[in-house]
Structure formats: structure tokens, C-alpha cells
C-alpha positions, 0 to 999 in steps of 0.5 A: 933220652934220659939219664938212669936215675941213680942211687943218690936221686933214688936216696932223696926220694926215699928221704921224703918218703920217710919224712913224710911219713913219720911227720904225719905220725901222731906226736913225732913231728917236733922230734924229726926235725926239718926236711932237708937238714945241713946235718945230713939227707937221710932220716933214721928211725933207730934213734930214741927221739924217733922211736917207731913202734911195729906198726909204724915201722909196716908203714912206713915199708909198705910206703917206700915199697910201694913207691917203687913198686917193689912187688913188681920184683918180690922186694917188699920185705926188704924194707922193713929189716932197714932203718933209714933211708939211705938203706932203702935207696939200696933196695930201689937199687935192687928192685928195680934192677930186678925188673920193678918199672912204675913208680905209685904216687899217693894222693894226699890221703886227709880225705878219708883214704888214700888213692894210689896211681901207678905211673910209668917211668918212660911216660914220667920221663918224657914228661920230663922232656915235654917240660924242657921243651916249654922251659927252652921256649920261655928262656929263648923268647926272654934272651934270658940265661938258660937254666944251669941248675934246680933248687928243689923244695918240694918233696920229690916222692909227690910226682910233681917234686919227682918230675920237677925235681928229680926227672927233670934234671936229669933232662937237662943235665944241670945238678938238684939241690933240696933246700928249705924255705926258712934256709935258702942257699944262695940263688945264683942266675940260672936256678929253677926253683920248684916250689908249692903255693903255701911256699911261695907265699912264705917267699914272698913274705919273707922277701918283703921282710927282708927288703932294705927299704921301708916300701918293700919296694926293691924285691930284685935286690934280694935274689940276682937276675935270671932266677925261675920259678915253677908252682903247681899241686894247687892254685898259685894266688894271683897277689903272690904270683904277681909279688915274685914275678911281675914288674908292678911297683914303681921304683922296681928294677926287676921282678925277684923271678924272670918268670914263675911258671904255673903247671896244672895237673893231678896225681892221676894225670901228671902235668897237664898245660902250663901258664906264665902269668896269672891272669892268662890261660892255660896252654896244653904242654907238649903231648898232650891234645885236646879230644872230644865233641866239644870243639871251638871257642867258649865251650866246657866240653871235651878232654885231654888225651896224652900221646904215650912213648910209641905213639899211643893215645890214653885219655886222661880223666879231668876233674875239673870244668875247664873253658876251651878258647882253641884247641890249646888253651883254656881257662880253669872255671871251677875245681871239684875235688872240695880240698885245700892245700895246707902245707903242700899237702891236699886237705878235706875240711869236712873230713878234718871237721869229722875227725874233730866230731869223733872226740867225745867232748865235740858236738859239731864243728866246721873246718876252713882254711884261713887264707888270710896267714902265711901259709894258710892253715885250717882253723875250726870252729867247735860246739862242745857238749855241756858243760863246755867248759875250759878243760874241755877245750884245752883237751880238744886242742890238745887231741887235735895237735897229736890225733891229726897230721900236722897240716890237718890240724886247725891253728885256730879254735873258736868256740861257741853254742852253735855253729855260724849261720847266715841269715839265710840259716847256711854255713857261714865264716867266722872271725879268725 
């Protein structure tokens, strides 16, 4: 059984709600500053720097109260009237005291349109202890310290930040701090880091940094022993993966991370089975059951069934091609929602690509995401209209850093009379 969630726990998702929110607004992302600032936890918009026009300020209500499913207890207008976070968590206070039950969790929302999945908190909450269950495992089989408390990068409105970072704490009963990836505490042995992919990869380029010997060699000098990690909302690559958490350079004492959990899963589904090591499969997390016709070894059919409080089954809808070893593990083949991550958020090229193309000066363009800097971000490809000329271009960089949220928009145009084509006349990439 959990603890109730408290004001405090409610205040720092009302925080990332708001962050979340007002970053993605056009032109306001320079004056909101970090996430989770040492000046304080919550953000206001009644300042000057962040003025928010009538609209934005529905906006950014309709999303904290659905959130919290305030309409569960006739609290949506509330938020409207508040003008920080702070006073919203008062309202979840109250809402939910009134009878509001489920939290709703947004996808992303850069394909086009937003999907909204309404969860239950006892379901979220035995999740929570599923994971302590797998945390305990690893630690026990390692001899390794227990884990005494979660340093929180994640945002906790996203349902892995609020299970991870928010729930999950409360399972064990340590304390949550949020931090900053450019800002880290000081780690102590015993800290679970939860993090996205595009974070650890900046951890592991600043470790590397800030390595004291020429070879980057000695990482474990960097962090104390016995520091966990855990990644999930996309693939974690393997060269990073292996960079924080495998003993693989000679000379090494110790990897930075006793171990750096991967957790595969949806908005829709919640977390589904976890793995320790890149290159192994996945192993369902306590709960969960692998169902139908398909069973055996080197099969793609059957699906995941969750057994809920009280002992029912509900099915979970995968979106992916999974390749079944047993009735517990499985390897991902191939994913199908054509999105990337940039910046911890869920990105649609194509949908970017056609956002470009509603500027009157853009013929055509073609979006993807560049790997290949740290973090990855998008960068495009643009046949303007003629003249295409200098002005134009500057107009359309121009447009895209105040039109696109910020992890939307390329960090990289190239510009040319067509787009790039293989010699088999399909899409191709193009040099950076």
C-alpha cells in the first residue's frame, strides 16, 4: 500500500505541467527559464517575462485540470482564476478530496493531435510496487546498497516521470529530489536516477568531459559506487547504455552505474517488462502475462494482458512487433508509431515537414532526426519557392524557432532545389 500523495508530490507535477506547457508556447521558452530552478519549484505566469494571453492561460487550465481529472468533481474552473503552480496543487488537493480518482496523461502531442489516456491511481500505484519488486531483485542479486533515495529528471506529469518519480518513492518510502541534467546534486550511493534517453546521452557526454585523464577512461570517478539508473519513453542506444553501465574499458574500476534499467512501454499501457542490459531482451515486470494463440519460442504473435487490483485481467493494446523467446521474455523487432524523441518529447518528422510546408515561402521540405549530436535533434531539409533567395531563408528559420515548440523545430536547414533522392529516386539522407 501506498502513501497518500501529498500537496508537495501533487505541486511538483503541477510545476511540470506548467513548464511543459508555456515552453511549447510560441517565443516563451527563452523567458521561462530551466525546469527545476535552485531560485524555486514553482512557476508563475503573472510576471511580465511570461505574459500569457487569454487563450494560453485556458490552456494551460484545461491541461492541469485534465491532468488530475478535475471534471470527475466540478473543479475545472478553478484553475483558471490561479496563477502558479503552487496554486493549482491546491486545487488537486481539493479535487481530489472531492472524489477525482484517475490521472490523464498526454501523448506527446507533435503528431498532429493529441491522445489523452485516463489511468487509474490504484492501478498506477501497484505498478509502482511491481517495480519495487524488480528494483529489489536487481539489488539483492548484485550484494549491492539498496536504494535510499530518487534524483528525478524526468518530467513527473508524463506517466513514467509520475510512476518513476513521484509514485515510486512513495513505494519505497526514500525522499525525491528534481534536478537538472546541466545542474546535478551531488549523487550519493543509493540514488536511482530516472531519466529519458536524449538525458543520458548528455550524461554520458559530460562525463566523458569531465573525466580527469585524456582517455576518459576513469568515468566511476565521476559518480560514488552503487548509483542506479532507469531510461524509458524510447530506445536507450546501446553505446550509451554501455558508456554508463558496463565495465568495458580497460583500466576502468567500475562502470559510473551499478546498473541502468531499461523499461519498455506506452502512454496507453504504462510500463510494460524491463531489461538490465542492452543487448538482452525484455523481461514482463511483475502483473503482467503474456496471452494469446501464439505461444512458444521464435513467434511475433500474442499480447500482454495486466492483471488489475482485485484480480481482474484487461488486455493491453501493443504497438509494437515483439519476438516471443518464452512466456516472459521477448525481443522489440520493430516499432510502429514513425515518431522520435527529441528532448524527452515524442516527435512526428513528417508532421514537422508539413508544418514547414504551410510557410508560403516552402516548396517541400523533409524532417529527421540527427543522431549523430548530443542530444539528437531535428534537422530539415527546404526547397523554397523562387527566388529562394537569403531573405527567405532567414524568414523560415526565423518562423520555425517561434511557430514550432522547441523540440519541433530543426537545428539544421539545408537548403536546395529538390529534395535528396537515392539513385533509386527514394528519400534519402543528406549531410548534416
Amino acid at each position: 500500500m501506498l502513501a497518500r500523495l501529498t500537496r508537495d508530490d501533487l505541486a511538483r507535477v503541477c510545476r511540470d505541467i506548467a513548464w511543459s506547457e508555456i515552453s511549447a508556447m510560441p517565443g516563451q521558452s527563452r523567458a521561462l527559464g530551466p525546469r527545476v530552478s535552485p531560485a524555486g519549484q514553482t512557476v508563475r505566469w503573472d510576471q511580465e517575462s511570461l505574459y500569457l494571453d487569454s487563450l494560453a492561460r485556458i490552456q494551460l487550465a484545461t491541461a492541469a485540470a485534465t491532468w488530475c481529472n478535475a471534471y470527475d468533481a466540478g473543479f475545472e474552473d478553478l484553475f483558471l482564476a490561479r496563477r502558479s503552480s503552487a496554486d493549482w496543487a491546491d486545487v488537486m488537493v481539493r479535487a481530489r478530496l472531492a472524489g477525482a480518482a484517475h490521472f490523464t496523461f498526454a501523448t506527446s502531442g507533435s503528431t498532429g493531435t493529441r491522445k489523452f489516456i485516463r489511468h487509474r491511481e490504484d492501478v498506477l500505484a501497484a505498478e509502482a510496487l511491481a517495480w519495487v519488486q524488480v528494483l529489489e531483485q536487481v539489488t539483492r542479486m548484485a550484494h549491492a546498497t539498496p536504494i535510499s533515495r530518487i534524483v528525478v529528471l524526468a518530467p513527473t506529469h508524463h506517466i513514467y516521470g509520475f510512476i518513476w518519480g513521484v509514485l515510486l518513492p512513495l513505494a519505497l518510502g526514500v525522499p525525491a529530489l528534481d534536478a537538472d541534467i546541466s545542474a546535478l546534486p551531488p549523487l550519493q550511493s543509493g540514488d536511482l536516477m530516472v531519466a529519458v534517453p536524449d538525458q543520458w546521452a548528455w550524461l554520458s557526454e559530460s562525463l566523458k568531459l569531465s573525466t580527469p585523464n585524456s582517455s576518459n577512461q576513469n568515468l566511476s570517478s565521476v559518480w560514488p559506487d552503487s548509483v542506479y539508473g532507469v531510461s524509458s519513453t524510447a530506445p536507450l542506444s546501446r553505446a550509451v547504455h554501455d558508456q554508463l553501465a558496463v565495465l568495458n574499458m580497460a583500466g576502468q574500476a567500475r562502470p559510473a552505474l551499478h546498473s541502468l534499467l531499461q523499461i519498455y512501454g506506452f502512454s496507453e499501457t504504462a510500463g510494460l517488462a524491463w531489461r538490465a542490459d542492452a543487448g538482452q531482451p525484455y523481461t514482463l515486470a511483475p502483473g503482467r502475462t503474456r496471452t494469446g494463440t501464439g505461444t512458444g519460442t521464435g513467434t511475433s504473435q500474442g499480447g500482454i494482458s495486466l492483471q488489475l487490483p482485485g484480480g481482474a485481467s484487461v488486455s493491453l493494446a501493443i504497438q509494437d512487433e515483439l519476438n516471443w523467446l518464452n512466456d516472459t521474455d521477448f525481443q522489440l523487432l520493430r516499432r510502429t508509431d514513425h515518431t522520435v524523441q527529441v528532448g524527452g518529447h515524442n516527435v512526428s518528422p513528417d508532421w514537422v515537414a508539413a508544418q514547414l510546408m504551410s510557410h508560403p515561402d516552402v516548396k517541400e521540405a523533409a524532417v529527421r532526426l540527427n543522431d549523430r549530436v548530443t542530444p539528437p535533434r531535428l534537422k530539415a531539409f527546404v526547397v523554397l519557392h523562387p527566388p529562394g533567395n537569403m531573405d527567405q531563408r532567414e524568414e523560415v528559420e526565423a518562423w520555425a524557432v517561434n511557430q514550432l515548440p522547441w523540440y519541433a523545430a530543426p537545428c539544421a536547414i539545408r537548403y536546395g532545389t529538390e529534395l535528396p533522392k537515392n539513385a533509386l529516386g527514394k528519400a534519402s539522407d543528406w549531410p548534416d
